[in-house]
DRENROVEX-516976 format. One record per atom (N, C-alpha, C): residue number from 1; residue in one letter; chain; atom name; y, x, z. Coordinates in steps of 0.1 Angstrom, whole numbers, plus 5000, padded with zeros to 4 digits. Layout:
residues N
<site><i>NUM</i><aa>A</aa><ch>A</ch><at>CA</at><py>Y</py><px>X</px><pz>Z</pz></site>
...
END
This chain:
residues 55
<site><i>1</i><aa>X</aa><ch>A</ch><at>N</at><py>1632</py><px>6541</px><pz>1248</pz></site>
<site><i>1</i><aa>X</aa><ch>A</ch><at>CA</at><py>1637</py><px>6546</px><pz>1235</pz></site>
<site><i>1</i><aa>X</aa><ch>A</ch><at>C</at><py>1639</py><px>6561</px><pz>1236</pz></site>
<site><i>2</i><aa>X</aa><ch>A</ch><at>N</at><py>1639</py><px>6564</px><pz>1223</pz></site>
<site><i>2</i><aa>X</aa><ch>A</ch><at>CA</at><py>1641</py><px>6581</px><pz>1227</pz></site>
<site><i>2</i><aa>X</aa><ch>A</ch><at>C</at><py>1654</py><px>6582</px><pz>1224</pz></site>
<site><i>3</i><aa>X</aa><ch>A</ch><at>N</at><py>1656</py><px>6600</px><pz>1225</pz></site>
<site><i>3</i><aa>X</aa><ch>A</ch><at>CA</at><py>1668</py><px>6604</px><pz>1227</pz></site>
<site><i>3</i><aa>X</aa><ch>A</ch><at>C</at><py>1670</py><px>6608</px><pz>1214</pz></site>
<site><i>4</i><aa>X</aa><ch>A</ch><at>N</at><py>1684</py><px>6600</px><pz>1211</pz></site>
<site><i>4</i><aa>X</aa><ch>A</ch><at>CA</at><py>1689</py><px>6601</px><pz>1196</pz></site>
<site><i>4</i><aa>X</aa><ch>A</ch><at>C</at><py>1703</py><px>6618</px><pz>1203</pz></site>
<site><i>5</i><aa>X</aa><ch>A</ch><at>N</at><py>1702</py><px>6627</px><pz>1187</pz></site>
<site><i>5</i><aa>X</aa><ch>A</ch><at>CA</at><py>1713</py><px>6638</px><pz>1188</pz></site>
<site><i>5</i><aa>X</aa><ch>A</ch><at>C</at><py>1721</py><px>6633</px><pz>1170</pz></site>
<site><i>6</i><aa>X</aa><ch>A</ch><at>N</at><py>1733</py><px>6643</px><pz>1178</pz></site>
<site><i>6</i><aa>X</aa><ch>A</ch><at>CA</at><py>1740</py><px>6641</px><pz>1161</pz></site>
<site><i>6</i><aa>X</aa><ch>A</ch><at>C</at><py>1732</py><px>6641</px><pz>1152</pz></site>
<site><i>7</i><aa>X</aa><ch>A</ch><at>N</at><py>1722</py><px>6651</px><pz>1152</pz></site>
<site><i>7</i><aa>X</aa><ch>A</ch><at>CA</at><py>1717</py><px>6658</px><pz>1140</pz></site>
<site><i>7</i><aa>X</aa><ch>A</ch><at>C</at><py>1708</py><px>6645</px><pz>1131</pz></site>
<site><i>8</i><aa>X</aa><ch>A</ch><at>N</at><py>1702</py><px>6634</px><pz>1144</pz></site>
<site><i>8</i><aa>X</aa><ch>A</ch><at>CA</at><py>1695</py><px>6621</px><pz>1140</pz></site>
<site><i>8</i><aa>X</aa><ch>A</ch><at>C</at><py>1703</py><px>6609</px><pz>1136</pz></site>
<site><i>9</i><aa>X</aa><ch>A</ch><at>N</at><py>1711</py><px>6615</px><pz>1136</pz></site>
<site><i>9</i><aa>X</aa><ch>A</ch><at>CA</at><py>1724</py><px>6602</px><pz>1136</pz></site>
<site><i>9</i><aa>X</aa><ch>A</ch><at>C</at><py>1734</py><px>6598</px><pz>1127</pz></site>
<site><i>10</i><aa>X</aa><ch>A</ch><at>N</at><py>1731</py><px>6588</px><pz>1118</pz></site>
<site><i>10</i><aa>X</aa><ch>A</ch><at>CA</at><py>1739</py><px>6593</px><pz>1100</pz></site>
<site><i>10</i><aa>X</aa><ch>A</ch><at>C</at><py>1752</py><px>6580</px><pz>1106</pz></site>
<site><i>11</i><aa>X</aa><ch>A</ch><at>N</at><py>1760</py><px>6577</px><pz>1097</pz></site>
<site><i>11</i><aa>X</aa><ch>A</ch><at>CA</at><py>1775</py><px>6573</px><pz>1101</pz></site>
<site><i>11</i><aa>X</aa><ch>A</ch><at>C</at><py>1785</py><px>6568</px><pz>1088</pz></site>
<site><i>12</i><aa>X</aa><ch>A</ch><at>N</at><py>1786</py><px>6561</px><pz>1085</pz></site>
<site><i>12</i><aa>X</aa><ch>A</ch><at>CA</at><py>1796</py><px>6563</px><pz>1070</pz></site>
<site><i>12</i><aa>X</aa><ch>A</ch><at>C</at><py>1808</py><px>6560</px><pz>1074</pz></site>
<site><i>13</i><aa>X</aa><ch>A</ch><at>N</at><py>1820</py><px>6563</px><pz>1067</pz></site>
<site><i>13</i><aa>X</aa><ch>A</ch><at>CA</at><py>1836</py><px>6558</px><pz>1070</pz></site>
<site><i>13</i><aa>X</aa><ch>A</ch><at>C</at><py>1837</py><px>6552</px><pz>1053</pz></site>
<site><i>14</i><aa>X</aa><ch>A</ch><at>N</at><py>1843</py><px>6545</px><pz>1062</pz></site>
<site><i>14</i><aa>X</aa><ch>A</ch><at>CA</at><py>1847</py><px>6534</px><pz>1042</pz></site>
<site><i>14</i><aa>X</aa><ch>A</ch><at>C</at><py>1857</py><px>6527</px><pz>1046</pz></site>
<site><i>15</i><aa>X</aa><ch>A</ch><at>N</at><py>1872</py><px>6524</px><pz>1037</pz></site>
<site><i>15</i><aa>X</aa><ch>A</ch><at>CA</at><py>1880</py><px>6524</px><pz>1037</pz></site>
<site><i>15</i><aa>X</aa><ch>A</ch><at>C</at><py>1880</py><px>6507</px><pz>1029</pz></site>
<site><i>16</i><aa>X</aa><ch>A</ch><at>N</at><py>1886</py><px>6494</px><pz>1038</pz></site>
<site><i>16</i><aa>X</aa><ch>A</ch><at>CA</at><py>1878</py><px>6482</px><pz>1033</pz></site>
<site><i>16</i><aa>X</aa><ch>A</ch><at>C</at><py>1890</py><px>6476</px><pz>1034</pz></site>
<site><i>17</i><aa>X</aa><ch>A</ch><at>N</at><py>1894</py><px>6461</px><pz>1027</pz></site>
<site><i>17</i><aa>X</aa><ch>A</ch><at>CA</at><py>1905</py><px>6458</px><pz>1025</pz></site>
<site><i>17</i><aa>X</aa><ch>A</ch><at>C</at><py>1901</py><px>6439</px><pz>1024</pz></site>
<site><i>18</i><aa>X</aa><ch>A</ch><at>N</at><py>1905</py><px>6434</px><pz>1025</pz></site>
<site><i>18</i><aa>X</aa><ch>A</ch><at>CA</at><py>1907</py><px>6418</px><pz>1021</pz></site>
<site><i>18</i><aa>X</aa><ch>A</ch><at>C</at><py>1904</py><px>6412</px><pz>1004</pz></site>
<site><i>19</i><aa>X</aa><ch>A</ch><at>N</at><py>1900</py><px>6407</px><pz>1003</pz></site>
<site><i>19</i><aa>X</aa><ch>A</ch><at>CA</at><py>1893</py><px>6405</px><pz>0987</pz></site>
<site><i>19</i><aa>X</aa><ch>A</ch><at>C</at><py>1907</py><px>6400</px><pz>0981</pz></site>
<site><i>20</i><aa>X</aa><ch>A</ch><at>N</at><py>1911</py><px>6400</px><pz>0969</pz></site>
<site><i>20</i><aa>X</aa><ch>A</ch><at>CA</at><py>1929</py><px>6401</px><pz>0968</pz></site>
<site><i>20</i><aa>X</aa><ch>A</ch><at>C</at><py>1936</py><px>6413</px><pz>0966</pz></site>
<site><i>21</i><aa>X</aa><ch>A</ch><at>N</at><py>1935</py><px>6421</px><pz>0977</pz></site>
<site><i>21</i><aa>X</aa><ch>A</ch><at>CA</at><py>1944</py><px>6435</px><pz>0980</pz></site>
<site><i>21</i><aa>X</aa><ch>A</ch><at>C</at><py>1940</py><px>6446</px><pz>0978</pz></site>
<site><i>22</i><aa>X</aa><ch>A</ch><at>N</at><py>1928</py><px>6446</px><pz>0969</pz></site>
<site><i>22</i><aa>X</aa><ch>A</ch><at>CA</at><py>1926</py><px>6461</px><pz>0964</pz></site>
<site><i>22</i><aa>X</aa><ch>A</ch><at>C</at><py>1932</py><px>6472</px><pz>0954</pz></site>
<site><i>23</i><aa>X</aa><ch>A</ch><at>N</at><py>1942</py><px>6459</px><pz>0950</pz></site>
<site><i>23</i><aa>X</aa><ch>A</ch><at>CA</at><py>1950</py><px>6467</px><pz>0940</pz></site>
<site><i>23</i><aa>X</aa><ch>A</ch><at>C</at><py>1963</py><px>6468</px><pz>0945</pz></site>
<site><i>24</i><aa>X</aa><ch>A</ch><at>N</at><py>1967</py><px>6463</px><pz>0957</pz></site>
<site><i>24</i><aa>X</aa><ch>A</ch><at>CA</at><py>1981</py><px>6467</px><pz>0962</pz></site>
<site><i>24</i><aa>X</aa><ch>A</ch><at>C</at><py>1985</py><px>6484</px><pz>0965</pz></site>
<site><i>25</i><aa>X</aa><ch>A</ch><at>N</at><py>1996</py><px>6486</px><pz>0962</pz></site>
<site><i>25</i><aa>X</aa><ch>A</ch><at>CA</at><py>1998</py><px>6501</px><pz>0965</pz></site>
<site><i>25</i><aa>X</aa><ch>A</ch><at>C</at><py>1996</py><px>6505</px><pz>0980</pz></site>
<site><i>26</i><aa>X</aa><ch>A</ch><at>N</at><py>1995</py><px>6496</px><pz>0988</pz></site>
<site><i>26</i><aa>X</aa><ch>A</ch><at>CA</at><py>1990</py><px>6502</px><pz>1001</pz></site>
<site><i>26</i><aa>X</aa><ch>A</ch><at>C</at><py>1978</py><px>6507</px><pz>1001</pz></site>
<site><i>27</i><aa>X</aa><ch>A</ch><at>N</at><py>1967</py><px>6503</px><pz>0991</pz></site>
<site><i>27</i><aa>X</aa><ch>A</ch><at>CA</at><py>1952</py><px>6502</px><pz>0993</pz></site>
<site><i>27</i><aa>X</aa><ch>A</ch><at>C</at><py>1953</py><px>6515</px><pz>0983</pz></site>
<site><i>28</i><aa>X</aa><ch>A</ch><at>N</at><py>1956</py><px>6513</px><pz>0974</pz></site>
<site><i>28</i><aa>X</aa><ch>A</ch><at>CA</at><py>1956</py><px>6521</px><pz>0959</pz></site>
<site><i>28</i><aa>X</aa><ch>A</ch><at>C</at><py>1956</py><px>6535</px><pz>0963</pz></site>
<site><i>29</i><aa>X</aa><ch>A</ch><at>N</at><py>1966</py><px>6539</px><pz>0970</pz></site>
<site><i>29</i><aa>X</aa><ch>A</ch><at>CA</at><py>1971</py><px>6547</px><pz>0971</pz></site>
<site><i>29</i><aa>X</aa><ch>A</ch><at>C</at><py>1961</py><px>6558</px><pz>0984</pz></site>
<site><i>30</i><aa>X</aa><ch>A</ch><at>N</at><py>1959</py><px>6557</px><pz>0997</pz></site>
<site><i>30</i><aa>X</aa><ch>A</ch><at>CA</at><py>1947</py><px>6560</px><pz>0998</pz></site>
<site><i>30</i><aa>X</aa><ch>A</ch><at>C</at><py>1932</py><px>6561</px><pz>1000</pz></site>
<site><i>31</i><aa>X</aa><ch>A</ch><at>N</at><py>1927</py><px>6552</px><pz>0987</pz></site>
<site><i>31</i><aa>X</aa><ch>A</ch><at>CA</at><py>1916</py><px>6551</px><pz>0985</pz></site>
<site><i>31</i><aa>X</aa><ch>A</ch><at>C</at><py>1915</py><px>6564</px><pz>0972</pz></site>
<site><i>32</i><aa>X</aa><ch>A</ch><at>N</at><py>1924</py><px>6566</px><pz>0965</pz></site>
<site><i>32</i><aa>X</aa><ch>A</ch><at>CA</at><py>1930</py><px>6576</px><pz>0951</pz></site>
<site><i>32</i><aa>X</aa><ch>A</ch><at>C</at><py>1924</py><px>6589</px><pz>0963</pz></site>
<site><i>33</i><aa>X</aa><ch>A</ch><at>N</at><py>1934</py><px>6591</px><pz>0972</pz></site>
<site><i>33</i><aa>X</aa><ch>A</ch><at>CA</at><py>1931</py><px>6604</px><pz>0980</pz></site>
<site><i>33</i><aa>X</aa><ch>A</ch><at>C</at><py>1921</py><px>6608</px><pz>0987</pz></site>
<site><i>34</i><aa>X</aa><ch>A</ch><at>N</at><py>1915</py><px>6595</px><pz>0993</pz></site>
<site><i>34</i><aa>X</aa><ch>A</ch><at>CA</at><py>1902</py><px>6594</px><pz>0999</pz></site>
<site><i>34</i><aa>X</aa><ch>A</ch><at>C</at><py>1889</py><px>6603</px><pz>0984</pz></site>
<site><i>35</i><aa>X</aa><ch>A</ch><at>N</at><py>1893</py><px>6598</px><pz>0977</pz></site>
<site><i>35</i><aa>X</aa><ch>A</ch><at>CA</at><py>1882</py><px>6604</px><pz>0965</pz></site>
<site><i>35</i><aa>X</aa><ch>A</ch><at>C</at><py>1886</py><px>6614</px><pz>0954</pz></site>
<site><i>36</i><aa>X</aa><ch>A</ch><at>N</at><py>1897</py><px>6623</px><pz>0964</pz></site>
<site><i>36</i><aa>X</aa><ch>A</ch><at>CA</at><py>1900</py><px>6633</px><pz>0956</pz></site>
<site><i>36</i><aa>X</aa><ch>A</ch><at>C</at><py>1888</py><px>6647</px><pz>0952</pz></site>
<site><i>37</i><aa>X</aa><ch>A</ch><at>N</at><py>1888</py><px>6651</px><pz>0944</pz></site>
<site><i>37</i><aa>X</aa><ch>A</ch><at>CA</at><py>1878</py><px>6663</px><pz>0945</pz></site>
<site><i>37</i><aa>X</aa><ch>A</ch><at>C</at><py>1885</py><px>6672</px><pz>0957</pz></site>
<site><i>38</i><aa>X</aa><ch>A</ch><at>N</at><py>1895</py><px>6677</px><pz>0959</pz></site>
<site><i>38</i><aa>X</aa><ch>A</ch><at>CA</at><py>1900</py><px>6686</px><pz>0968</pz></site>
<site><i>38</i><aa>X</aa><ch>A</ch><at>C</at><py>1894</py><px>6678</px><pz>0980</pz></site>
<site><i>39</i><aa>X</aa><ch>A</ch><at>N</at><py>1893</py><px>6667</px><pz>0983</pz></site>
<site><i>39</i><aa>X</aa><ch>A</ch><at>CA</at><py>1893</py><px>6662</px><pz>0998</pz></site>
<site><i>39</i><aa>X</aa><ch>A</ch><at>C</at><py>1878</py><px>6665</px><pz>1004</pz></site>
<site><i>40</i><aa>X</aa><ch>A</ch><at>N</at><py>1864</py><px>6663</px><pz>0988</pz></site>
<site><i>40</i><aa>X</aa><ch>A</ch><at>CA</at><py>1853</py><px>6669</px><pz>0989</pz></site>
<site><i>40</i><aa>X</aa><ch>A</ch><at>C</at><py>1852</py><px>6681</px><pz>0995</pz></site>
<site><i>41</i><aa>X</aa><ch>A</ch><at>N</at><py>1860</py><px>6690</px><pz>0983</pz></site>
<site><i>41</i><aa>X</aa><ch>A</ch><at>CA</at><py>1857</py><px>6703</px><pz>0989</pz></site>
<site><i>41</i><aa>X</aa><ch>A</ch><at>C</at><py>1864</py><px>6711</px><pz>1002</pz></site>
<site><i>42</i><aa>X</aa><ch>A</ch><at>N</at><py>1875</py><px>6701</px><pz>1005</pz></site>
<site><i>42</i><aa>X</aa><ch>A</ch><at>CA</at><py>1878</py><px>6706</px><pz>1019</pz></site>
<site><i>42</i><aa>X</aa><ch>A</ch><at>C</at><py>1864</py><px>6703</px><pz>1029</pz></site>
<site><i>43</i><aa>X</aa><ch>A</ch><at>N</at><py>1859</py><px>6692</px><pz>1025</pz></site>
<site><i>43</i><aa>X</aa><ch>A</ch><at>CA</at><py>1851</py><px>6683</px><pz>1037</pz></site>
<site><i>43</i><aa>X</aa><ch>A</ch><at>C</at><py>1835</py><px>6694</px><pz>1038</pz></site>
<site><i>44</i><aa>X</aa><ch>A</ch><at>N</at><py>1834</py><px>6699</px><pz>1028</pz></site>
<site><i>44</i><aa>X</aa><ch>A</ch><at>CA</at><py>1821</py><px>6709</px><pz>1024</pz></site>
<site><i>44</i><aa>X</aa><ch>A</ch><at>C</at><py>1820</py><px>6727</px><pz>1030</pz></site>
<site><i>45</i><aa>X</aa><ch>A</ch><at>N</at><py>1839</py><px>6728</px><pz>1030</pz></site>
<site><i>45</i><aa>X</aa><ch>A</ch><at>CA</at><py>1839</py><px>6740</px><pz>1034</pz></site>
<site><i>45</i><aa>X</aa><ch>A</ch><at>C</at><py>1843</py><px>6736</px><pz>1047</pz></site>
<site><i>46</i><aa>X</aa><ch>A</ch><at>N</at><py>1846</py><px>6731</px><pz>1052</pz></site>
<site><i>46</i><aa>X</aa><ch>A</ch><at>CA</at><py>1855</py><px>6731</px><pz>1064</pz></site>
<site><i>46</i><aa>X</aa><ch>A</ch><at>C</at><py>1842</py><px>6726</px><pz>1074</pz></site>
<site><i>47</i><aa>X</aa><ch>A</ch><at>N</at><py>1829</py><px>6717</px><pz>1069</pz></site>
<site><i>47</i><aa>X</aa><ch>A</ch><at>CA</at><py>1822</py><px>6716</px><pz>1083</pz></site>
<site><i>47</i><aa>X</aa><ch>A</ch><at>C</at><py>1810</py><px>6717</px><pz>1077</pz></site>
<site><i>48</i><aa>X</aa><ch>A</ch><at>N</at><py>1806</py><px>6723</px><pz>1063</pz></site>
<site><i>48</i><aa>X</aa><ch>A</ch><at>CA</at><py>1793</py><px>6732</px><pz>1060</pz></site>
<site><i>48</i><aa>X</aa><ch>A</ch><at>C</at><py>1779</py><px>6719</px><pz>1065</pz></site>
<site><i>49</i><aa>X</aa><ch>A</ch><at>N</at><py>1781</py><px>6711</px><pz>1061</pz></site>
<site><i>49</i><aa>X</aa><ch>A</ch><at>CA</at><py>1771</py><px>6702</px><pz>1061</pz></site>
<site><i>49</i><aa>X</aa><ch>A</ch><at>C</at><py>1766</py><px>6693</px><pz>1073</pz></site>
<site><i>50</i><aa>X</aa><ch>A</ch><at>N</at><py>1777</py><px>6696</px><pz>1083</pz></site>
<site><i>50</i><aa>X</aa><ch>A</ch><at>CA</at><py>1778</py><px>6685</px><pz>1096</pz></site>
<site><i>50</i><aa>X</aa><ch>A</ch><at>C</at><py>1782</py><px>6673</px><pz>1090</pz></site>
<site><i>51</i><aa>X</aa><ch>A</ch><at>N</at><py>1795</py><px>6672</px><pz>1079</pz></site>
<site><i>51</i><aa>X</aa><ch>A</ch><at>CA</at><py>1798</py><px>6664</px><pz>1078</pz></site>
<site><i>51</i><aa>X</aa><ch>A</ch><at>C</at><py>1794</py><px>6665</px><pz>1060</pz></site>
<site><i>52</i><aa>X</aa><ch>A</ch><at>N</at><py>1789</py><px>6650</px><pz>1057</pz></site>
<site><i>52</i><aa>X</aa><ch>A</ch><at>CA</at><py>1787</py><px>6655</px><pz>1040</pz></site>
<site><i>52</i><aa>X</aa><ch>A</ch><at>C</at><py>1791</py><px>6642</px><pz>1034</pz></site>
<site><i>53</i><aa>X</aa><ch>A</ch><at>N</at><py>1803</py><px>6646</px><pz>1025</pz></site>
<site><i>53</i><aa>X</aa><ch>A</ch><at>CA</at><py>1813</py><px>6632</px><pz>1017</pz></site>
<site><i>53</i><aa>X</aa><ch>A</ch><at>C</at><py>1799</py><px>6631</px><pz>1008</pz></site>
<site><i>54</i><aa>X</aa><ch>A</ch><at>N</at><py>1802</py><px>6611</px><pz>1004</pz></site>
<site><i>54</i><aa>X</aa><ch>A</ch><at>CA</at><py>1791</py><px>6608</px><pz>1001</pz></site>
<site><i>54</i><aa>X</aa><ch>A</ch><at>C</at><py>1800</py><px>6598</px><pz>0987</pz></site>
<site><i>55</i><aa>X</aa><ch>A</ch><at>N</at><py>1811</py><px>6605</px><pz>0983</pz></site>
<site><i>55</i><aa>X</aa><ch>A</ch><at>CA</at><py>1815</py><px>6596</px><pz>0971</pz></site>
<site><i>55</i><aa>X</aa><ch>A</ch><at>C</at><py>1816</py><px>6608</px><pz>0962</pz></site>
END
């Protein structure tokens, strides 16, 4: 196999819950912040396209 680098290497984080509890204020609450516009543009300036929010 060859040699895999970050740069080859894609990754997603996703924030997943039990079918039922998507509307509980535990989930509600940050999934809301997880998809803030501020949280984009922190994630845009702060690592300039290493890391790139995909919501």
């Amino acid at each position: 196999m060859g040699q895999e680098t970050a740069k080859d290497t894609k990754y997603a984080s996703a924030l997943v819950t039990l079918q039922g509890r998507e509307n509980k204020p535990k989930i509600k609450k940050p999934n809301k912040l997880i998809h803030d516009p501020q949280v984009r543009d922190f994630i845009n300036k702060q690592y300039q396209g290493r890391i790139v929010p995909v919501f």
